[in-house]
C-alpha positions as CSV (number, residue, x, y, z in Angstrom):
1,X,-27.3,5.9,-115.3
2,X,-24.0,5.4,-117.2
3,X,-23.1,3.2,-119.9
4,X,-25.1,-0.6,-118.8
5,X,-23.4,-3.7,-119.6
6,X,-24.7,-7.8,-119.0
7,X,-22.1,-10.0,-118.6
8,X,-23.5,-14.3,-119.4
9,X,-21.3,-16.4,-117.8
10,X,-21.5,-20.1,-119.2
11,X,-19.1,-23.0,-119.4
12,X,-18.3,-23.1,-123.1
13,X,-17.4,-25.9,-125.4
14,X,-15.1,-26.9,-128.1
15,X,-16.5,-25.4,-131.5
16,X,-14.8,-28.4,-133.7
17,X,-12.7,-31.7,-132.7
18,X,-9.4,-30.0,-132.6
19,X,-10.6,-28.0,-129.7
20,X,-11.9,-30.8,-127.3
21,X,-8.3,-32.0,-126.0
22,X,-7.5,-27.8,-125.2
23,X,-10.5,-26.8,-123.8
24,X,-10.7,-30.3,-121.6
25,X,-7.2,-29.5,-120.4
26,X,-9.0,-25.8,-119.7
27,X,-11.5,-27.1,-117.4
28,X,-9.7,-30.0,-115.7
29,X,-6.9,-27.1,-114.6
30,X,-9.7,-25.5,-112.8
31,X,-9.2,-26.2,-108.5
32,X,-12.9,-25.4,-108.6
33,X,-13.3,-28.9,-111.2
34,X,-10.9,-30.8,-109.4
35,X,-9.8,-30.3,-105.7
36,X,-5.9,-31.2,-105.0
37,X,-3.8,-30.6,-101.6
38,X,-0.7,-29.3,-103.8
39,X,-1.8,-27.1,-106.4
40,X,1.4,-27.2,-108.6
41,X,0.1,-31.0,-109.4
42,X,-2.8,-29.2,-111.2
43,X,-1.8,-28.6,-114.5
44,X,0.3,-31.9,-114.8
45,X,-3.1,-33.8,-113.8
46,X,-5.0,-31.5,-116.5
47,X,-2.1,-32.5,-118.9
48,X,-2.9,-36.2,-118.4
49,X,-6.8,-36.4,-118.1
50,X,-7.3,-34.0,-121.4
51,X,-4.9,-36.6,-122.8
52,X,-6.4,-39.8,-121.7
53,X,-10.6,-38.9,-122.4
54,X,-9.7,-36.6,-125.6
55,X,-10.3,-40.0,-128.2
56,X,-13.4,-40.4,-126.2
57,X,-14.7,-37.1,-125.7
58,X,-13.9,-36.7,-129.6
59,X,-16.2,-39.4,-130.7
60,X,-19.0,-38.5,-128.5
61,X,-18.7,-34.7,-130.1
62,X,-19.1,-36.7,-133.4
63,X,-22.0,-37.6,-132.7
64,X,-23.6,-34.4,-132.5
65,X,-22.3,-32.9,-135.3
66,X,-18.3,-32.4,-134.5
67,X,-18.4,-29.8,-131.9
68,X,-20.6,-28.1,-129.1
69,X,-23.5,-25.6,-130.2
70,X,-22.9,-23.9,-126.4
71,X,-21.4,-20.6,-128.0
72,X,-23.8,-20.7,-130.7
73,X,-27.1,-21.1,-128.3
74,X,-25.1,-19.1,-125.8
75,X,-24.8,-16.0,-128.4
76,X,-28.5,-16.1,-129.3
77,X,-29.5,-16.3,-125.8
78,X,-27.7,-12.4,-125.8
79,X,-29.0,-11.3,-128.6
80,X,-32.3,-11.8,-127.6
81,X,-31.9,-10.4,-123.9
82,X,-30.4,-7.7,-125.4
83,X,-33.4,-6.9,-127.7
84,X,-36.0,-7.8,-124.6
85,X,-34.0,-5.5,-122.8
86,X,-34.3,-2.7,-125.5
87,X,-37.9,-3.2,-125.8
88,X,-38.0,-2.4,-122.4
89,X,-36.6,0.7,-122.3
90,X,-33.2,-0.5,-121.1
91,X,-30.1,0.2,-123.7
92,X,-27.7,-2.0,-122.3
93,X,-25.3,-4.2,-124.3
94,X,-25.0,-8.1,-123.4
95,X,-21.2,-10.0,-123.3
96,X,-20.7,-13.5,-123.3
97,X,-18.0,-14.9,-120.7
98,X,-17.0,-18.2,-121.3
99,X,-15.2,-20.3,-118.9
100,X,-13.0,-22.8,-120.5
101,X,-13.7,-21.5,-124.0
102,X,-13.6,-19.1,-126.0
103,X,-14.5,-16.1,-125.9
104,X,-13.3,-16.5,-122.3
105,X,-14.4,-14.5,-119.2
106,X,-11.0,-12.5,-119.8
107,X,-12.0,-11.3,-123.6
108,X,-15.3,-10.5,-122.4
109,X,-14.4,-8.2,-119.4
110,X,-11.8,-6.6,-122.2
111,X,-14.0,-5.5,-124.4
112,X,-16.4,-4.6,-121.2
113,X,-13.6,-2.0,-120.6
114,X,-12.8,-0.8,-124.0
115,X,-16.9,-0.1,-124.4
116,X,-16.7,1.8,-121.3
117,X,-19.6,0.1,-119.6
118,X,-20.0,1.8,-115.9
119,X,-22.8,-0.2,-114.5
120,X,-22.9,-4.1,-115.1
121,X,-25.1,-6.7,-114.2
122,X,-22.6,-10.4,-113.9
123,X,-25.6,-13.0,-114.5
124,X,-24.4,-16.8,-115.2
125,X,-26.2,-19.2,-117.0
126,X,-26.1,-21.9,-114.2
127,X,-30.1,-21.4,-112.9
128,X,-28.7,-22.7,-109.3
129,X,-25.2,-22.1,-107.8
130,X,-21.9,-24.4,-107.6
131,X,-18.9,-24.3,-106.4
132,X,-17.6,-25.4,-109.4
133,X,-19.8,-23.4,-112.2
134,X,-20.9,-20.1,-110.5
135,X,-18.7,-20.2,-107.8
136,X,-15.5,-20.7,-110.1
137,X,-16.6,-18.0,-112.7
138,X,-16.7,-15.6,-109.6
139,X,-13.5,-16.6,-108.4
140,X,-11.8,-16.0,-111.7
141,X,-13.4,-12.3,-111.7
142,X,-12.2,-11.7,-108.2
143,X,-8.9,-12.5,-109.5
144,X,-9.4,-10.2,-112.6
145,X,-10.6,-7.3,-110.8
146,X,-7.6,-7.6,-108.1
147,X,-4.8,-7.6,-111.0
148,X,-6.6,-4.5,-112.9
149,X,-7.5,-1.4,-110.8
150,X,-8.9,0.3,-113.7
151,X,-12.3,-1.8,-112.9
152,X,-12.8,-0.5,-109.4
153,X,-14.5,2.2,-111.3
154,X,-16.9,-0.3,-112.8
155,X,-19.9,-0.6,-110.8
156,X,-21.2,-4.0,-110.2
157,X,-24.3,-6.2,-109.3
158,X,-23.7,-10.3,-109.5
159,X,-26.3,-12.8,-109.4
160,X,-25.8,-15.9,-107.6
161,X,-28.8,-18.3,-108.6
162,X,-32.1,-17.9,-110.2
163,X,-33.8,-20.4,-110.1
164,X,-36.6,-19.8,-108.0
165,X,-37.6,-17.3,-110.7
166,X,-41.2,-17.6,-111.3
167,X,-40.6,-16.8,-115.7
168,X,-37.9,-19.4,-115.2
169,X,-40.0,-22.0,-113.6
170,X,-43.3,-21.2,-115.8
171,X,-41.0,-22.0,-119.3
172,X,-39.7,-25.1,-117.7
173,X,-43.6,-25.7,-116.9
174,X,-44.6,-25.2,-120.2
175,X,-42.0,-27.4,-122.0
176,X,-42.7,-30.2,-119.8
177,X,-46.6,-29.7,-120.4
178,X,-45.9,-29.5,-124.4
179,X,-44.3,-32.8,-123.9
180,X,-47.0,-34.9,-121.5
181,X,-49.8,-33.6,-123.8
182,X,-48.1,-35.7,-126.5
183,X,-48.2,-38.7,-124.8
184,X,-51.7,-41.1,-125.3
185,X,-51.2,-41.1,-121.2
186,X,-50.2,-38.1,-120.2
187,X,-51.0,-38.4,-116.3
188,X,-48.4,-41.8,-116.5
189,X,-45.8,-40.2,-117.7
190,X,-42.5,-40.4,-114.8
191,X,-41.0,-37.2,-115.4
192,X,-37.3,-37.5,-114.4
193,X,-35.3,-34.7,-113.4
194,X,-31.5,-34.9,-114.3
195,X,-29.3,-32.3,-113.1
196,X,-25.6,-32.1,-113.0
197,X,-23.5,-33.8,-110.2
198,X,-20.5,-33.1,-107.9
199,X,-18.8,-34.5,-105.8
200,X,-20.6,-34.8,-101.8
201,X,-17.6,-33.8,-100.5
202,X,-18.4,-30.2,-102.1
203,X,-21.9,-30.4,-100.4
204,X,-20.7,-32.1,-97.1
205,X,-17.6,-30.1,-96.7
206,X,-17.6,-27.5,-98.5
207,X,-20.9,-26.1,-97.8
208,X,-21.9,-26.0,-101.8
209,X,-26.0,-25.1,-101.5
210,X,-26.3,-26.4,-104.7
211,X,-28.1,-29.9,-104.1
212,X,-30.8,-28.2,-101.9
213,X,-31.1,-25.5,-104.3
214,X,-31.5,-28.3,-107.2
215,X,-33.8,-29.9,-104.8
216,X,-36.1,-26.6,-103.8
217,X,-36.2,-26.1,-108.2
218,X,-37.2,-29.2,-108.6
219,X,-40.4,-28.9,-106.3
220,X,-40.8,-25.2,-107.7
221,X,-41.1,-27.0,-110.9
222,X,-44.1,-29.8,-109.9
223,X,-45.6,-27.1,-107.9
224,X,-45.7,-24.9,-111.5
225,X,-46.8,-27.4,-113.5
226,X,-49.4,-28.8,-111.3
227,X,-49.5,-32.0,-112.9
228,X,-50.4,-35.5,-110.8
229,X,-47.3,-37.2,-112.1
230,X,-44.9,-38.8,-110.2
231,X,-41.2,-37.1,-110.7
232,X,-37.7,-38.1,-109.7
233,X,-34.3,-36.5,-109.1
234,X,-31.1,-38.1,-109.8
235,X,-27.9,-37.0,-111.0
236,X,-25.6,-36.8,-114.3
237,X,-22.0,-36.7,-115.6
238,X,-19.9,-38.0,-112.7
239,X,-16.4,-38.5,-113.0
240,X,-13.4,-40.0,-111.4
241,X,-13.8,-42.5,-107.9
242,X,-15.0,-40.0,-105.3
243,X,-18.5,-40.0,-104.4
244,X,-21.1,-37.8,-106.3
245,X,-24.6,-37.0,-105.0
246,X,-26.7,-39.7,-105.8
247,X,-28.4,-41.0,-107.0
248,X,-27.5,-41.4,-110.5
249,X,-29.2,-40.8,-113.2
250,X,-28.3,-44.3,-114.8
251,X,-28.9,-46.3,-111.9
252,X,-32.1,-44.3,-111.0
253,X,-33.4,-45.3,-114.8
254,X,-32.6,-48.9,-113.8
255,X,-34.6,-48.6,-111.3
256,X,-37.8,-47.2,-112.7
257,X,-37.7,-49.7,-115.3
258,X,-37.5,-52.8,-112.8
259,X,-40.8,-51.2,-110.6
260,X,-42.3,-51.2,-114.5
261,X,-42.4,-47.7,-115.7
262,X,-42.8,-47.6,-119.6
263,X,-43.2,-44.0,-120.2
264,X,-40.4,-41.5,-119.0
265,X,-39.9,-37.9,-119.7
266,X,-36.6,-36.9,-119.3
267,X,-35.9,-32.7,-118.0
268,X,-32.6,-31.2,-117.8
269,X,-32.7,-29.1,-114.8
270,X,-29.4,-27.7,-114.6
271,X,-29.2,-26.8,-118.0
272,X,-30.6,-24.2,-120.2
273,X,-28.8,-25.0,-123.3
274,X,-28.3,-27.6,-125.7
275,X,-24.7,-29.3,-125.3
276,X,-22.9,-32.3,-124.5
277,X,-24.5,-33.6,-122.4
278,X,-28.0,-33.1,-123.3
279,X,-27.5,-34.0,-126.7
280,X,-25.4,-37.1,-126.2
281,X,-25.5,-38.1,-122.8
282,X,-29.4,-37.7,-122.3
283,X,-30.2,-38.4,-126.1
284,X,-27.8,-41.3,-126.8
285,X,-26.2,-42.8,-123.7
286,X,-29.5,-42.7,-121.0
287,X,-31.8,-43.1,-124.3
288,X,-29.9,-46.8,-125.1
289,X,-30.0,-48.1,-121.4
290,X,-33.4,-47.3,-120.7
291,X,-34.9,-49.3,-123.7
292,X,-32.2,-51.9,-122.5
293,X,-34.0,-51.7,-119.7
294,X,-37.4,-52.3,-120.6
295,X,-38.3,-48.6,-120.9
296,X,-39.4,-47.9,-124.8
297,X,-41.2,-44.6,-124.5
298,X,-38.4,-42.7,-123.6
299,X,-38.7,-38.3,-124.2
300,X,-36.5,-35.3,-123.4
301,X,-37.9,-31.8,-122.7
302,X,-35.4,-29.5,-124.5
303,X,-33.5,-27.4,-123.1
304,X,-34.8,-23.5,-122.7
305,X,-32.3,-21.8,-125.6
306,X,-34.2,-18.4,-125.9
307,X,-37.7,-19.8,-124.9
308,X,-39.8,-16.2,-124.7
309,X,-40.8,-16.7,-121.4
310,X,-37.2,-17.3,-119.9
311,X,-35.7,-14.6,-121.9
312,X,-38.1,-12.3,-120.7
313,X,-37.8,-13.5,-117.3
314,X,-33.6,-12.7,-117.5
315,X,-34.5,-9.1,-118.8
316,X,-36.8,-8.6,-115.6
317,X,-34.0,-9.9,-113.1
318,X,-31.2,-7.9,-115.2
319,X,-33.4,-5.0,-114.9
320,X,-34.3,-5.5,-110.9
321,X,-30.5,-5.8,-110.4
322,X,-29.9,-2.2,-112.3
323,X,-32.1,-0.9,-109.3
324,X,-30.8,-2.5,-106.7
325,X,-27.0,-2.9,-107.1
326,X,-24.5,-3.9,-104.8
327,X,-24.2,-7.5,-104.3
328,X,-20.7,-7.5,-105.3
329,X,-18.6,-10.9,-105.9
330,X,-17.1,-11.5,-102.1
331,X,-21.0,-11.4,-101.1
332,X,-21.8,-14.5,-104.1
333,X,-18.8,-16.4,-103.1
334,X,-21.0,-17.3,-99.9
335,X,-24.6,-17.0,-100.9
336,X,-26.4,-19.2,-98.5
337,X,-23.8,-21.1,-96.4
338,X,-20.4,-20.6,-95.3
339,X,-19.1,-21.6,-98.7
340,X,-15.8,-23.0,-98.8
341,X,-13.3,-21.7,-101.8
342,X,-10.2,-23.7,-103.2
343,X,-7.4,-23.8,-101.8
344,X,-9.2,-23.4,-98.1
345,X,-9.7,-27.2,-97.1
346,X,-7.5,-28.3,-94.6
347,X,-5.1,-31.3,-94.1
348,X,-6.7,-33.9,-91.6
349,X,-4.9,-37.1,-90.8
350,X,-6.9,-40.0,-89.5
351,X,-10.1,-41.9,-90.4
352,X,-12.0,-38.6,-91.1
353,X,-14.6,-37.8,-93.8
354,X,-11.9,-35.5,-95.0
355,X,-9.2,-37.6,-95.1
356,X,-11.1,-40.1,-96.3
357,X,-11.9,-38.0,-100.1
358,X,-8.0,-37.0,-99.8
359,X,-7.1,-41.0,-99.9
360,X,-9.8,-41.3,-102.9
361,X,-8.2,-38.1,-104.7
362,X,-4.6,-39.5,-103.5
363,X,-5.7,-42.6,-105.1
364,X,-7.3,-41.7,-108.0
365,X,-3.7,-40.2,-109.0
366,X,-1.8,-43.4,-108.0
367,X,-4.3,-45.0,-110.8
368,X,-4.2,-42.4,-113.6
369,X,-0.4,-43.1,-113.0
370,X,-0.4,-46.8,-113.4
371,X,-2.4,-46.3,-116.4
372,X,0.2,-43.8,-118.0
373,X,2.5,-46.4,-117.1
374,X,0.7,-49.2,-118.5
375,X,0.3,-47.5,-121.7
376,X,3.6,-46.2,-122.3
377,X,5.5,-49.0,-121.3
378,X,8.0,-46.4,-118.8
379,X,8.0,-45.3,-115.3
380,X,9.1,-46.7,-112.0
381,X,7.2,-49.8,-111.8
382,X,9.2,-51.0,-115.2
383,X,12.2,-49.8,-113.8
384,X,12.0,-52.1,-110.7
385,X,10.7,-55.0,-112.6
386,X,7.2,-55.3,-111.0
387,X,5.3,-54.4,-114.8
């Protein structure tokens, strides 16, 4: 075995303020984020949203401390893979890829060829698979390894999803157990799963397997813990008018409080590192409108980080990989369904469910528009008198 390389894929953040407005403009230029019929409208649409949510998105970094600690968490989670790895007899040397940050995918695949790694293992920090996490790091390596022949010599193994991993699912058992036993009812508890959304049309359409892999983790999860309380699934972090899967995490904690649950335990599913939107979403946002709601015993499980048992859980599945390469990125692209890749939607006129999402995208410009107009008192509307 040649030279052994691990390559973590993760989303990335903005280390300070100064870098929210470049790295949202970084992910919102991503077809994978947000699906458009003409793709030179991309950028321009990136332009605008980065410039409309960066005073917002600025504040709620603020509040947890003036920038993301995703790199940070993300570089420890190596470091101790790496080690785990090395304990086990493995000498392989772990990169960090991010995707809309740095150190980007593209820096970490450089120095990937400069170490002269000939055997790598592509593993992404997403525990279940997305079109727009997974799916769009994979793209974006596709891409890389079609510009630079040099890595065809490079021999590969990608990981789609993990989350059915049984170290996985025993530290996310374990966190939720340290959490109940804390509470004077433990048994009463409503633990309430909140994973990441996206849009149905990606589930619907698209054939993203992501919702019924969130789904299968989630009963992996109960089944691990073995506890008799009652759970729920909703979903996080929606954006723009199209419909997301529901249902939503605030509406579901609306809910919960009217039937009269007091105690609630909150686990990020989709996550396995402190950010964003743990931190100030879950902490702050969903914290405030469940004691609005009548819900004043309100508890997250943190997120994994380099919990023992999930790091030593990655080394296994790195390891397994090393024996049994070969699942190269075309295979990942379309794990369990036909899944279907930007820009390979097609154009349907009439009242179909695909048109319908195009008339919401259509119309979701048309607004953004109308606010740009609003706000800088030019454009067409002003020019014809109607604002």
């Amino acid at each position: 075995m040649g030279r052994v390389g691990v390559l973590l894929l993760n989303l990335g953040g903005p280390d300070q303020i100064e870098d929210v407005r470049p790295f949202l403009f970084n992910l919102f230029s991503d077809p994978e984020i947000i699906r458009l019929p003409f793709p030179w409208l991309q950028k321009p649409l990136a332009w605008l949203i980065s410039s409309m949510r960066a005073k917002k998105s600025q504040a709620n970094y603020q509040q947890i401390g003036g920038g993301s600690p995703l790199r940070r968490i993300t570089d420890e989670q190596a470091q101790a893979l790496q080690k785990n790895l090395q304990e086990k007899g493995k000498d392989a040397h772990v990169y960090v890829g991010m995707r809309y940050w740095h150190p980007f995918t593209e820096e970490a695949i450089a120095r990937i060829k400069r170490d002269q790694i000939e055997q790598l293992v592509i593993l992404p920090l997403y525990p279940q698979f997305s079109i727009s996490t997974s799916g769009s790091s994979f793209r974006l390596l596709e891409k890389l390894w079609l510009e630079d022949p040099s890595l065809e010599r490079l021999e590969y193994t990608a990981i789609p999803s993990w989350y059915n991993r049984p170290g996985y699912l025993q530290a996310m058992a374990q966190l939720i157990t340290q959490e109940l036993d804390q509470s004077p009812n433990p048994d009463n508890v409503h633990i309430f799963f909140s994973a990441h959304g996206v849009p149905v049309s990606y589930v619907e359409e698209a054939g993203d397997p992501y919702q019924e892999e969130i789904q299968h983790c989630t009963e992996l999860i109960m089944q691990t813990l073995n506890r008799p309380n009652p759970h729920t699934l909703a979903y996080q972090s929606r954006v723009g008018p199209v419909e997301w899967l529901k249902p939503y995490t605030e509406d579901a904690i609306k809910e919960l409080a009217a039937e009269g649950v007091e105690d609630l335990l909150v686990v990020p599913i989709s996550f396995v590192s402190e950010h964003i939107e743990t931190l100030q979403e879950i902490d702050m946002e969903y914290r405030e409108l469940a004691e609005e709601a009548g819900i004043h015993n309100f508890k997250r499980v943190p997120a994994l980080n380099t919990h023992p048992v999930f790091i030593d859980d990655l080394a296994n599945l790195v390891i397994e990989a090393l024996e049994t390469p070969g699942l190269q990125l075309a295979s990942v692209m379309h794990p369990k369904k036909q899944v279907k890749m930007y820009p390979q939607e097609r154009w349907e006129w009439g009242m179909t469910t695909t048109a319908e999402v195009w008339n919401g995208r259509l119309a979701m410009l048309g607004f953004l528009g109308l606010m740009v107009e609003l706000i800088t008192g030019h454009g067409p509307l002003h020019f014809i008198g109607l604002l």
